[in-house]
N, C-alpha and C positions, 0 to 999 in steps of 0.2 A: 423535623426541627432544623433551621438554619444554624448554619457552623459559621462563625468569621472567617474570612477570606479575609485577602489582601487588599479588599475597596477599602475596609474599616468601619466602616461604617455599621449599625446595629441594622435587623432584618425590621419591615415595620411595609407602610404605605408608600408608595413610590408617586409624587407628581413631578412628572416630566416636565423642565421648563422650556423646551423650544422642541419644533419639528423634530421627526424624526426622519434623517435624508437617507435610512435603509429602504421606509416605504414609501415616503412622499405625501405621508398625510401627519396631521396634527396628533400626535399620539399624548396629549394631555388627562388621559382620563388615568384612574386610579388603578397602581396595582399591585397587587400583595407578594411581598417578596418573601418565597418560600426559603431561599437558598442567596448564600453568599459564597463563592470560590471565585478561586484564581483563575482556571478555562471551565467554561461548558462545552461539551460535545455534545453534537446535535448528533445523534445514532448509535444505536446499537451493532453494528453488522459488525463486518473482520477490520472495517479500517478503522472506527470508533472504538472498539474493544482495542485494537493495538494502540491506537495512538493512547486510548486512556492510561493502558500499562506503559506505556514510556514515559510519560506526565507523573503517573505516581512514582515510578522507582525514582525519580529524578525530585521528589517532595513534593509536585507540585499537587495543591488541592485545585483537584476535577470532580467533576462530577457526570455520569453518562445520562443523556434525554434520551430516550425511545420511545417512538409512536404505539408499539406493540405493546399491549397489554403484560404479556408474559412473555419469559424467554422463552417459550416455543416456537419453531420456526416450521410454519407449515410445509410442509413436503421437502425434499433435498435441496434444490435448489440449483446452486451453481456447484462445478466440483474441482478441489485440486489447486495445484500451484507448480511452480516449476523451480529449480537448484537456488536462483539468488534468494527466493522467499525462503527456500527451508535451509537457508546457510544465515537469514538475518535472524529466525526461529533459536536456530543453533546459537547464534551469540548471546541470547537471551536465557541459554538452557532451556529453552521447552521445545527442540526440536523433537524428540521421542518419544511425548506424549500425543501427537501427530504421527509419526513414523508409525508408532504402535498401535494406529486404527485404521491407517490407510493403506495401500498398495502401491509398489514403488512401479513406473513404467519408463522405456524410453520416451524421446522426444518425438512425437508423431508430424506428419507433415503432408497437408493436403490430403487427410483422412485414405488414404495407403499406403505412403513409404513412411519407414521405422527410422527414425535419422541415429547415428550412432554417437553417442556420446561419452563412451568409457573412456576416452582418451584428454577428457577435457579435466583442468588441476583442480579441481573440489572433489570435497568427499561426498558430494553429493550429488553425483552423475546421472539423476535422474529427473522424475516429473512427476509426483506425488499425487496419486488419486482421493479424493475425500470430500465427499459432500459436504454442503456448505454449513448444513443443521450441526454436523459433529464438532467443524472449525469454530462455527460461532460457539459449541457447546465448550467447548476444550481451551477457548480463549474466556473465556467465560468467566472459568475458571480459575484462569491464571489471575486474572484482573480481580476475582473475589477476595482471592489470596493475598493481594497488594492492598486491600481494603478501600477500593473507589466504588462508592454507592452508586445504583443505577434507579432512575427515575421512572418507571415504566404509565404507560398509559394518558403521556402529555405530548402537545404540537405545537408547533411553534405558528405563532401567529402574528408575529412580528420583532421587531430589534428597534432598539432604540440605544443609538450609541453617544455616549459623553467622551470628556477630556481623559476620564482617568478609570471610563470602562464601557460595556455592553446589557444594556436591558433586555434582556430574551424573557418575551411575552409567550404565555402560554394558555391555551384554553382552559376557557374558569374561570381567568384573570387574575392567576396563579403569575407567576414569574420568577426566575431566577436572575441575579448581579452576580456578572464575573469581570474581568479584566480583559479577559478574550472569549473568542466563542470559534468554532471551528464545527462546520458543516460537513459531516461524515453521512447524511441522510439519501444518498441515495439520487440517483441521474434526474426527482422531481425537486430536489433540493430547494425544501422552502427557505433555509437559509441561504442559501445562493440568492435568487428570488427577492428576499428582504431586500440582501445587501446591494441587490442593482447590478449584478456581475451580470457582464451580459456572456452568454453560452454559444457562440458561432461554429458551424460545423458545416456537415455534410448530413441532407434530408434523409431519410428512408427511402431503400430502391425495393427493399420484399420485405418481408418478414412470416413467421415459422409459429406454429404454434407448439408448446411443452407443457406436456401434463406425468402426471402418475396415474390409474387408474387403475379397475379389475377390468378382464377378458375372460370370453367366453371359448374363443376361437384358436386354433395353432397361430404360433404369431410367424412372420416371414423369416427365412434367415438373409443376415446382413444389414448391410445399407443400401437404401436405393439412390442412388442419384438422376434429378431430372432439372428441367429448365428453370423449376421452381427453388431448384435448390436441395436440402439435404432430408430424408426421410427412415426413421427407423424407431424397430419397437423392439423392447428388452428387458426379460425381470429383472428387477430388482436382489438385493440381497436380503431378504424375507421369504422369496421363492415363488411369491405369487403376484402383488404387486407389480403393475409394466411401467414401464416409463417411455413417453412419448413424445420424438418430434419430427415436425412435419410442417415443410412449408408450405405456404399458402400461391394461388394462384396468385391472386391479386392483393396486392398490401391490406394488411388489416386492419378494420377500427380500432380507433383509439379506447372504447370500450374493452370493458373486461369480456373475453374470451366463455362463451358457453359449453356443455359438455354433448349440444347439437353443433354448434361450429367443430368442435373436435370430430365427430362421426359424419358430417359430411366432407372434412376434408379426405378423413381415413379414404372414406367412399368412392371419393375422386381419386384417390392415389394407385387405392388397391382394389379397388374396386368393391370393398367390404368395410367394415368397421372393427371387426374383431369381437363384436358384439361391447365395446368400450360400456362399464359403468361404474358407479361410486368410484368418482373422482376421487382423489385427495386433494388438490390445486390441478390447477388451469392456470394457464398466462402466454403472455405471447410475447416475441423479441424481435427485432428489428435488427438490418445493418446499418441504423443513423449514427453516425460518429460526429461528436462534438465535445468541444472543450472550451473549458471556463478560459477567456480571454486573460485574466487577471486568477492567481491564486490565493491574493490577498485583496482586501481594502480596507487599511484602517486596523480595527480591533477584529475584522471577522477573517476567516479565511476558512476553506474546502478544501476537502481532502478524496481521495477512491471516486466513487460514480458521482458525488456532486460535484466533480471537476472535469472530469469526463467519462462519455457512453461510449461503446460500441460494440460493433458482434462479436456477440461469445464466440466465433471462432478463431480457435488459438490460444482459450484457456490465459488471456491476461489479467480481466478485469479482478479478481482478489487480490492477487501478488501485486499486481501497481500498488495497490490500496493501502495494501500494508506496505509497503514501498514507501511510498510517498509520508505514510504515518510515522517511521523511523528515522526519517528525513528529518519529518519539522518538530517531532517530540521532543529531542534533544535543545535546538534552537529557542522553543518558544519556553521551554524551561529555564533558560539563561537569562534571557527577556524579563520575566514574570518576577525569577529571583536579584534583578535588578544589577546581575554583571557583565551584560551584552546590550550596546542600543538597540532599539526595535530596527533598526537597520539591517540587522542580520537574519530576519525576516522575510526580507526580499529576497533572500539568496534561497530559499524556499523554493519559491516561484523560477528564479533563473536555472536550478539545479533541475528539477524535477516536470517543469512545462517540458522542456523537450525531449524529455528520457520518455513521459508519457506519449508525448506526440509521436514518437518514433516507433511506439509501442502500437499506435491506434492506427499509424499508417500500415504495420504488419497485419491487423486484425481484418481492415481493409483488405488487404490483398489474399489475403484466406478464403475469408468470406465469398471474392469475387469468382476462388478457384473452386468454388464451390457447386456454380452452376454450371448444367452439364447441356451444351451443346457444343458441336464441330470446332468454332473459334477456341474457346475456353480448355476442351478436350487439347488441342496442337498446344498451348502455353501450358497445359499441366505436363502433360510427356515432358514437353524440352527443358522445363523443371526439374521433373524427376530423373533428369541424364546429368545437369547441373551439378545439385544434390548430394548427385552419387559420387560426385569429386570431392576431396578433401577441403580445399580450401573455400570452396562455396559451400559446403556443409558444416565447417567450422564458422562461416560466416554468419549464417542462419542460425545454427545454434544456439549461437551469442544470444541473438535478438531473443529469440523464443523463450530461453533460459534467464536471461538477464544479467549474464553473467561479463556482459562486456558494456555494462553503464558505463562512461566515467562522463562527472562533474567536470564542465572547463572550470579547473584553478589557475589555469595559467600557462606557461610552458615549462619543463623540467622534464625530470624522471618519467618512464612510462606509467609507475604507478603511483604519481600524483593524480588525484581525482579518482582512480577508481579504487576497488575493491580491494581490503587487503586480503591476502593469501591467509588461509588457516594451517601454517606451518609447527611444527613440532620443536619449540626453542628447547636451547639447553641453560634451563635459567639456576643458577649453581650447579646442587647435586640432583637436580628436580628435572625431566622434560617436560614440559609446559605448554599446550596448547594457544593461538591466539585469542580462538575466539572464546574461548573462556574468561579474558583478560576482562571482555565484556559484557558479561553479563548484567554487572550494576550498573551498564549505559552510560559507563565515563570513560572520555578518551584517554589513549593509551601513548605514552613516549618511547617507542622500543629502541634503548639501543644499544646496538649492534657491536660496535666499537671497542675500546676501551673500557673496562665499567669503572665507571667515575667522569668520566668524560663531557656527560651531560647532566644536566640539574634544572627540574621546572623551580627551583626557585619561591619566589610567591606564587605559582600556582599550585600548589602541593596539595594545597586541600580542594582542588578539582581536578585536576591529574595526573594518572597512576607515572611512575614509571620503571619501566624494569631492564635491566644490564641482563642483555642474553647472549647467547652465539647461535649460529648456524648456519652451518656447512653445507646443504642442501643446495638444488637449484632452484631459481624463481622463475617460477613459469604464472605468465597470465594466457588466459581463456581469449584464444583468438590471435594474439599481441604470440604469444611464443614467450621464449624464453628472455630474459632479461637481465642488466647488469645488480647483483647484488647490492644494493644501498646499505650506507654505514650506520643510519638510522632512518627513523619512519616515527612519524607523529598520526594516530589514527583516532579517528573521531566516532562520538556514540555509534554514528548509523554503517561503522565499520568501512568507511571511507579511507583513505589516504589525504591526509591535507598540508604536510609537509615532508620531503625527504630529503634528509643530511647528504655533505659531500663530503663527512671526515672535521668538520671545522666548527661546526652549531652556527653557520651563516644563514641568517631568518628565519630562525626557530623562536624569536621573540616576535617578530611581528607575526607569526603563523598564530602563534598562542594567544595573542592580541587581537588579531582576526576573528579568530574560532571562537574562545575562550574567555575573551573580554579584558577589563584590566585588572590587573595583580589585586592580592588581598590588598589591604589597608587604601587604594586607592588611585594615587596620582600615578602610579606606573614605578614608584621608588624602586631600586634595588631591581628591576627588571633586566638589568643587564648581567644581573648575577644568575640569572636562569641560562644562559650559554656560553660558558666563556671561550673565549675566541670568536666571538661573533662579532 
């Protein structure tokens, strides 16, 4: 049954009156509108379930599409995430319900050296193991709990976008109207696709085949490494169960993978098969890395693998995903609710294009260290001598971790733009965690100072703020130690977007940036949000 959204409009027959420039054909024919919301997400996976939970705590009416018939998620999939994902978990409080199904590891690097990371300042010092079926089951969850409906067993077949929303055409000739529509669907991303985004990258240089299966045979011990790239077999936590991969000689069809292309690769590798049978899935991956030129156009925008591919090696692609999801969930919520121009939209795009791309150029060079002959072999050693030194291992870390994003805001403080620190305040008679602060996904004005000092003013009824102390030191990941700030303004996605000098000097425009303009309107009385500014 169709809900009103924010078009207004009643659910009924839809004719389009002009072109539709996502496909480039006349999309005039009739179509019945199932659903009316404020965003559709195109996808079920980790970056569509996040971003839908960030949309809903934030009010906004979403709704989730998925191709998949049922939340079942055939076989494992992909696994795990690294500190900045299970510190954006944490601010949301559902770090633990993760914690408590997966297994905590260090940061691994070039599949032998253990890189060390107990020394880096989150309480999250690690690299969290968890297939992707439990992620997606366990975000699932959360998202059910926030009551955003999910639509299973529909595809998108086109967009058709107006002045004041988006037509997402669906097989059937079914259709949903929203305001926005955000493609979480995966590296084939038919909403990408629709919308004309062109996807430029790097081709495929090999690619690997990954299965689950049954054996008959002892299976090897270890990893083999060879020209081909990376090869190994392993139960599962069932006990019987193996999981498999293996790359291939030669790059693989773009067809779906057979359970004879898996036993003649085995055949090739090991010279046997293991006697491989009853699949559970089959699939094959690729080192093509590409990314969405544009994160936005218009009313549509991409999010995780419909923005960009590349090789699983190095364990990024979930964590971007949901990365990028906590990003713009806050943003396109302010949008929607009509107290930030669609201008702040773009900062989506400038924020998170190059935090990904710097992420997919790591993944690249994994991958490359992956193939095992003479040349390849001499740059992994002199790596792992690298490495083994502090400050190129805290360098690496960072990347791996994601624990040294920062957003250019501008110049200032070291931690304007990036992450704020999950420090222990002393807020009266209470200590107070930060990232608790966030959990409801609203930014936080902590300050430090004086209490009374500062005051959001007309923003009160969209940002917290709290009169703390803390004596501690402030250490960033990577950055080292830093000078104390007398206050900090932190945004949903646990950013830093402004920090005081003692005075509240451009903590209106920060607020005004971020946040939009005051309650009632023209900016009145906005200067009562800092005085001394």
């Amino acid at each position: 049954m169709a809900r009103p959204g924010a078009c207004g409009k009643a659910p009924g027959v839809l004719h389009t009156g002009r072109p539709c420039p996502a496909t480039g054909g006349d999309e005039q024919g009739e179509m019945n509108v199932v659903d009316m919301v404020d965003v559709a997400v195109v996808g079920g996976g980790p970056t569509g379930l996040m971003l839908a939970g960030e949309l809903a705590l934030a009010g906004v009416d979403v709704v989730v599409l998925e191709r998949r018939p049922t939340a079942e998620l055939l076989g494992s999939r992909a696994g795990g995430f690294h500190a900045r994902t299970i510190e954006i978990l944490d601010q949301r409080g559902i770090a633990e319900r993760f914690l408590a199904e997966g297994k905590t590891y260090d940061v691994p690097y070039s599949g032998r050296l253990m890189l060390d990371m107990s020394d880096f300042p989150t309480r999250h010092p690690y690299t969290l193991g968890l297939w992707q079926n439990h992620i997606e089951r366990i975000l699932a969850g959360w998202v059910e709990e926030l009551g955003v409906p999910t639509r299973r067993g529909v595809e998108v077949t086109g967009l058709v976008e107006g002045d004041d929303g988006v037509d997402v055409r669906l097989n059937g000739g079914e259709g949903v109207r929203a305001q926005y529509v955000v493609g979480a669907d995966g590296g084939r991303s038919a909403v990408r696709k629709a919308a004309g985004i062109e996807f430029p990258g790097w081709e495929a240089t090999q690619s690997a085949l990954i299965a689950e299966v049954e054996v008959t045979e002892e299976l090897p011990q270890g990893v083999k490494l060879d020209a081909h790239g990376v090869h190994g077999l392993s139960f599962m936590e069932n006990g019987h169960t193996v999981r498999v991969v293996s790359g291939e000689a030669e790059l693989g069809a773009t067809t779906e993978p057979t359970l004879a292309d898996l036993s003649a690769n085995l055949q090739a590798v090991y010279g046997t098969d293991f006697g491989v049978h009853d699949p559970t899935w089959i699939s094959r991956f690729t080192d093509a890395t590409r990314q969405a030129a544009t994160y936005r156009k218009g009313r549509v925008l991409v999010a995780g693998d419909a923005a960009h591919i590349h090789s699983p090696a190095g364990g990024q692609g979930i964590g971007l995903g949901v990365q990028d999801a906590v990003n713009l969930g806050w943003k396109l919520a302010q949008v929607v609710h009509g107290v930030s121009p669609e201008t702040l939209l773009d900062t989506y795009h400038a924020e998170r294009h190059p935090a990904d791309a710097r992420a997919l150029e790591y993944s690249k060079s994994v991958s490359a260290l992956q193939r095992q002959d003479a040349r390849i072999a001499a740059v992994r050693e002199l790596l792992d001598e690298l490495v083994a030194m502090d400050e190129p291992r805290r360098h690496v870390v960072g990347i791996i971790s994601g624990l040294d994003v920062r957003y250019d805001l501008g110049e200032g403080h070291p931690l304007l733009g990036r992450r704020m620190p999950d420090l222990d305040l002393q807020v009266g008679d209470e200590v107070v965690r930060v990232y608790p602060l966030l959990h409801s996904a609203r930014p936080v004005l902590v300050n430090l100072g004086r209490p009374g000092a500062l005051d959001v003013g007309c923003w009160a009824d969209r940002v917290q703020l709290v009169d703390a102390s803390y004596t501690g030191p402030w250490e960033l990941p990577v950055v080292g130690a830093v000078e104390a700030p007398p206050a900090v303004l932190v945004r949903p996605d646990g950013h830093v977007a402004w920090v005081g000098d003692g005075t509240g000097a451009g903590l209106v425009q920060a607020l005004t940036t971020w946040f939009g303009t005051p309650s009632g309107g023209s900016g009145a009385g906005a200067e009562e949000a800092a005085p001394g500014a």
